[in-house]
C-alpha positions in Angstrom: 44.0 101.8 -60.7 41.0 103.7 -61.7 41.7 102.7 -65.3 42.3 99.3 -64.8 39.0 99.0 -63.1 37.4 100.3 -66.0 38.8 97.8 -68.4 37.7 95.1 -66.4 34.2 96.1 -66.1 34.1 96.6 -69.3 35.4 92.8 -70.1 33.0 91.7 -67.9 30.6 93.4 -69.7 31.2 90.8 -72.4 30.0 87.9 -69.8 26.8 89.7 -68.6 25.8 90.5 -72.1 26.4 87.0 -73.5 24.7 85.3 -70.6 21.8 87.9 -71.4 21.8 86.6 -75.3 21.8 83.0 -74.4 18.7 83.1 -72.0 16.6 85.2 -74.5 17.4 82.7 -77.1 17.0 79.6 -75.0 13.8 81.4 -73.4 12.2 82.0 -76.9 11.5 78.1 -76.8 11.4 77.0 -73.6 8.4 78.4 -71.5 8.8 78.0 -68.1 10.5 79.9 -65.1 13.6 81.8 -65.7 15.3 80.3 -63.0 16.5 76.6 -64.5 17.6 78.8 -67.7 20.0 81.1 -65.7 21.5 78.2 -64.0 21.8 76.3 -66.9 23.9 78.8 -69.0 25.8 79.8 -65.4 26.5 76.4 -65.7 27.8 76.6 -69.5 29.7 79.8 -69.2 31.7 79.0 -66.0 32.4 75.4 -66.9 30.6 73.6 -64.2 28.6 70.4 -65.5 24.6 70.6 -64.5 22.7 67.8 -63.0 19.0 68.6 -63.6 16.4 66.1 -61.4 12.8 66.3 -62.1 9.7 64.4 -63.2 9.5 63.6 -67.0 7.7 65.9 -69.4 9.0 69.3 -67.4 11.6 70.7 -70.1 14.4 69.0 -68.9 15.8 68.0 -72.6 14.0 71.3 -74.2 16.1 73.4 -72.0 19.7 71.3 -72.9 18.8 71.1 -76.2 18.1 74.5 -76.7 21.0 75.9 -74.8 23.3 73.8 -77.1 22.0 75.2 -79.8 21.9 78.4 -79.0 25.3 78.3 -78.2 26.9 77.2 -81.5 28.5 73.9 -80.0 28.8 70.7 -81.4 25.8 68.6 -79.7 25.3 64.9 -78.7 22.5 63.5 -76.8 22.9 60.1 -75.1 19.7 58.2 -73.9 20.0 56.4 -71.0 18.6 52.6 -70.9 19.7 49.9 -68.4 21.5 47.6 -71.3 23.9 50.3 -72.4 27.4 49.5 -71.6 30.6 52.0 -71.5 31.5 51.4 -75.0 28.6 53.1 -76.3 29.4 56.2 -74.7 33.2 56.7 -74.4 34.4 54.8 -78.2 35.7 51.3 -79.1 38.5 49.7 -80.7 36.8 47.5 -83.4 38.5 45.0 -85.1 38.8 45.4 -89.3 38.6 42.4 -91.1 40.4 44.2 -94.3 43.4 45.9 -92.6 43.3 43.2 -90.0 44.0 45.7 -86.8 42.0 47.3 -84.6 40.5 51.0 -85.7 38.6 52.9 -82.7 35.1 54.2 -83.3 34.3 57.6 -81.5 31.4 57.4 -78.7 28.7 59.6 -78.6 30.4 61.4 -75.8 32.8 62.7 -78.6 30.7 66.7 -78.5 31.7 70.0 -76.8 28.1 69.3 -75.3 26.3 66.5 -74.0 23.0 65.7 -72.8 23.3 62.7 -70.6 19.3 62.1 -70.5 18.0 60.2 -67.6 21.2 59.1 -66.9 20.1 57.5 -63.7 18.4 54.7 -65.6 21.3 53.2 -66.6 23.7 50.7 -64.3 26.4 52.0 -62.2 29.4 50.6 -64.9 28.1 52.6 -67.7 27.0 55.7 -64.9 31.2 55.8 -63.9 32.4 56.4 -67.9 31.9 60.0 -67.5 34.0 60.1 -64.3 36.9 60.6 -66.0 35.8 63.2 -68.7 33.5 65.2 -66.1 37.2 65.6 -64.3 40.0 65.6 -66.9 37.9 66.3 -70.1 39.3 63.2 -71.5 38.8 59.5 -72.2 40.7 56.7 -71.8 40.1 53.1 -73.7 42.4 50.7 -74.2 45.4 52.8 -72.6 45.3 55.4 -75.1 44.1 58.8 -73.6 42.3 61.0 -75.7 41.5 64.8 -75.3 37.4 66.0 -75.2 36.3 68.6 -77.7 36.6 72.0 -76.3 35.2 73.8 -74.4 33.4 70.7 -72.9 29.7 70.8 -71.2 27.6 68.4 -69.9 24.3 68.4 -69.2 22.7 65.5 -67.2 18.8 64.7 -66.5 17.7 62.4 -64.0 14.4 61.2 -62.5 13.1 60.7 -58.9 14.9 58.0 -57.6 11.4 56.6 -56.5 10.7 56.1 -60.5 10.8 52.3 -61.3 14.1 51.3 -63.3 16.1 54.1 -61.8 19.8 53.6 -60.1 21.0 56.3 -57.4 24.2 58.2 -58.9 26.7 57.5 -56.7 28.6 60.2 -54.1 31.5 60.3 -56.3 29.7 61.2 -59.3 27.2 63.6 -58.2 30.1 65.5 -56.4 31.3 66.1 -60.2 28.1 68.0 -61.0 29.2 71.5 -60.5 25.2 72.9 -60.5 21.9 70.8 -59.7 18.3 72.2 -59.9 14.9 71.4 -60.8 12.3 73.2 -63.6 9.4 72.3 -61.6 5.9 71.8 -62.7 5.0 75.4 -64.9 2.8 77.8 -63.7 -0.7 78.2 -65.4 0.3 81.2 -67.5 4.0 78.8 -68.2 1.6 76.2 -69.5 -0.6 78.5 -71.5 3.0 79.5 -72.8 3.7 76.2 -73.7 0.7 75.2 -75.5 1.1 79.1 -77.4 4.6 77.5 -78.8 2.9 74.3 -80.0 0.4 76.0 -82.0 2.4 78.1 -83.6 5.4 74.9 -84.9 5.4 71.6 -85.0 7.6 70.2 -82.3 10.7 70.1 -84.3 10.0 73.8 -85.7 10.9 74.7 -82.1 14.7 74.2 -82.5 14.7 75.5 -85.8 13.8 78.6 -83.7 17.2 78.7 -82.0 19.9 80.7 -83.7 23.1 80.7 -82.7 24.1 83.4 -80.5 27.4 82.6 -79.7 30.4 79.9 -80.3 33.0 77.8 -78.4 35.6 80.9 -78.6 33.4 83.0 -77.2 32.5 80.5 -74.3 36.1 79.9 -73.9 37.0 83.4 -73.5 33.7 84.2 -70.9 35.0 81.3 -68.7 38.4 83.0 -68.4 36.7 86.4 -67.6 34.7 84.7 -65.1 38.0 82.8 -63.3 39.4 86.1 -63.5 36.3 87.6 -60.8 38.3 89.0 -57.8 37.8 87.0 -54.7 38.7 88.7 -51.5 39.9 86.4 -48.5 37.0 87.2 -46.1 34.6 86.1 -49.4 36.6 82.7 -49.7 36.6 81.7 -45.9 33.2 82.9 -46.0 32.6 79.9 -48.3 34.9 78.1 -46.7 33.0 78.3 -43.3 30.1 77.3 -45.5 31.2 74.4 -46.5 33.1 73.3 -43.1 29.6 73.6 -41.8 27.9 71.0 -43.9 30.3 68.4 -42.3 29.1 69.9 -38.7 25.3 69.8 -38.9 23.1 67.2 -37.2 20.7 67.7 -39.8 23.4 66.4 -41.9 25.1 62.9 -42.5 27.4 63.5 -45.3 28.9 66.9 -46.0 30.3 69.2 -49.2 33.6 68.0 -50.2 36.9 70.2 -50.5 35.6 70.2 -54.3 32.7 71.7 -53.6 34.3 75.0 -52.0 36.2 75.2 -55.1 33.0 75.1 -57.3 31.0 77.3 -54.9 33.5 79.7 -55.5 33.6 79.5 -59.2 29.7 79.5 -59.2 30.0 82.9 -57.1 32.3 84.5 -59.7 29.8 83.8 -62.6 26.7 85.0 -60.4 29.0 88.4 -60.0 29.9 88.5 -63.7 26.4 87.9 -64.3 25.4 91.0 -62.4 28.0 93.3 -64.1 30.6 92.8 -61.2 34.1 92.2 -61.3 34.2 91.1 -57.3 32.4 88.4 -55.6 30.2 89.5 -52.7 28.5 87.6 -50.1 25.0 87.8 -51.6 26.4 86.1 -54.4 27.4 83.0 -52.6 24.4 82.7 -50.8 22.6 83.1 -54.1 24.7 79.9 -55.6 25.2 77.9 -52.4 21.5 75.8 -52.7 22.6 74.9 -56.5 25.9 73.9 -55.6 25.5 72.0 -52.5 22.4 70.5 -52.5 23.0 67.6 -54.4 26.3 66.9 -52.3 25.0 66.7 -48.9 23.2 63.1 -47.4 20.8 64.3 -45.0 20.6 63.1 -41.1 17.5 61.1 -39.9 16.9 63.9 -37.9 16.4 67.0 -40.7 13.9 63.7 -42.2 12.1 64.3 -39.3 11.8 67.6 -39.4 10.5 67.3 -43.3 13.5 69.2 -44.3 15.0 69.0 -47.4 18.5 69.4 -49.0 17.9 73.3 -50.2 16.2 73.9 -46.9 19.1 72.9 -44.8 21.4 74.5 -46.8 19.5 77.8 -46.9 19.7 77.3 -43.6 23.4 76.6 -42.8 24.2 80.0 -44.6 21.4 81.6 -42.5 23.9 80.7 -39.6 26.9 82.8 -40.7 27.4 86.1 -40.4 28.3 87.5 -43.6 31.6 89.9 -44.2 31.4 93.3 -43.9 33.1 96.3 -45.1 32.8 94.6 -48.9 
């Protein structure tokens, strides 16, 4: 057993160093706090899509951009305006004078990553064309199904919902989002960072900056490492108790789906892989829980009284549970 330990610590050596990689690179262009960037590329290596929602001119498409980049994938960036329809996204079948038949044009979700930016400014039709590919990594048009490049990422950007022209995302969409944060406004020394990068290149010398660190084989292999964490059956009814409690709050009126223990628990494994571990501890889903859940929950006019928000009430909930011992 001894032996076998040691091979799998040292395979998930491979994940922690990677992660490490892709946050210095992303880091080396995005000046801000290091918090968004982890999440982001926990996000990327474990395969759970990311839903950042902030105020414009934070980062938000300098930190997707930059991790795509850095990365090595194929990269699309979709922006969001209230007249787009499906078709512009997902492909359409486009009728050819000369062969007389139809011949389908890819959509600009056609990438191994996307940056969906502001995607809450468009309407609810074109909002529900990623439904399908955030799930089944794969589009359907016309009847035909056809398979995503892999290994598929998305990342999505959205502003306050009190920002004129903005739609809500609905319940079923947000629950796809495996990860949802915000940057924040910088610190003072963040925005002296800032300004540092933009004397020294132009705006577009920035992602010149970015070198590849990695590729989609690589990113394939870390995400099986990471499925492969070891999850004991107190840590997964510890996240299940989690979870159940979201749907038993008053301070909350719409709790985590089933989905969302799933995704909790696969958030857990990459924070453990992260920290050189090949076993999921408690502290590691209490870490991951605000990120995963806050965006899922609706909260109760009664936590609105108490000028709670969704991380508060979820920082909360796991306050409430005694963690397993004897890990």
């Amino acid at each position: 057993m001894a032996k076998t330990g040691k091979k799998e610590s040292g395979e998930i050596s491979f994940v922690t160093d990677l992660a490490a990689d892709l946050r210095q690179s992303v880091q080396s262009v995005f000046s801000g706090s290091e918090k968004p960037v982890k999440y982001a590329v926990m996000g990327l290596l474990s395969g759970l899509h990311v839903l950042i929602e902030d105020v414009p001119g934070v980062g938000k498409t300098t930190l997707a951009c930059a991790l795509a980049q850095a990365a090595g994938l194929s990269f699309s960036r979709i922006q969001f305006t209230p007249d787009m329809l499906p078709g512009d996204v997902l492909g359409m079948n486009v009728w050819n004078p000369s062969s007389h038949e139809f011949q389908f044009r890819k959509g600009a979700i056609e990438a191994q990553c996307i940056l969906a930016d502001e995607l809450n400014r468009t309407s609810p039709r074109t909002q529900s064309a990623f439904l399908e590919a955030m799930q089944e990594e794969q589009v359907t048009i016309d009847g035909v199904t056809r398979p995503l490049p892999q290994p598929f990422f998305m990342i999505a950007t959205q502003n306050p919902v009190s920002f004129a022209g903005t739609f809500p995302l609905p319940e079923a969409e947000l629950d796809r989002f495996g990860l949802s944060f915000s940057i924040g406004y910088p610190s003072e020394e963040e925005e002296f960072g800032i300004l540092s990068l933009r004397k020294e290149t132009t705006k577009a010398g920035l992602s010149k900056n970015i070198q590849p660190v990695t590729n989609g084989t690589d990113i394939a292999k870390a995400r099986e490492l990471i499925a492969s964490v070891k999850v004991v059956d107190d840590v997964m009814r510890y996240i299940i108790d989690i979870v159940r409690l979201t749907r038993q709050s008053d301070t909350i009126r719409l709790g985590a789906s089933p989905r969302a223990s799933v995704f909790l628990q696969r958030a857990s494994q990459a924070h453990a892989a992260f920290e050189g571990r090949n076993f999921v501890m408690p502290e590691d889903v209490i870490a991951s829980a605000p990120s995963v859940l806050s965006h899922r929950i609706l909260l109760s006019s009664k936590a609105r009284l108490d000028q709670l928000n969704e991380t508060d009430c979820i920082v909360q909930l796991c306050s409430r549970i005694p963690k397993p011992a004897g890990l």
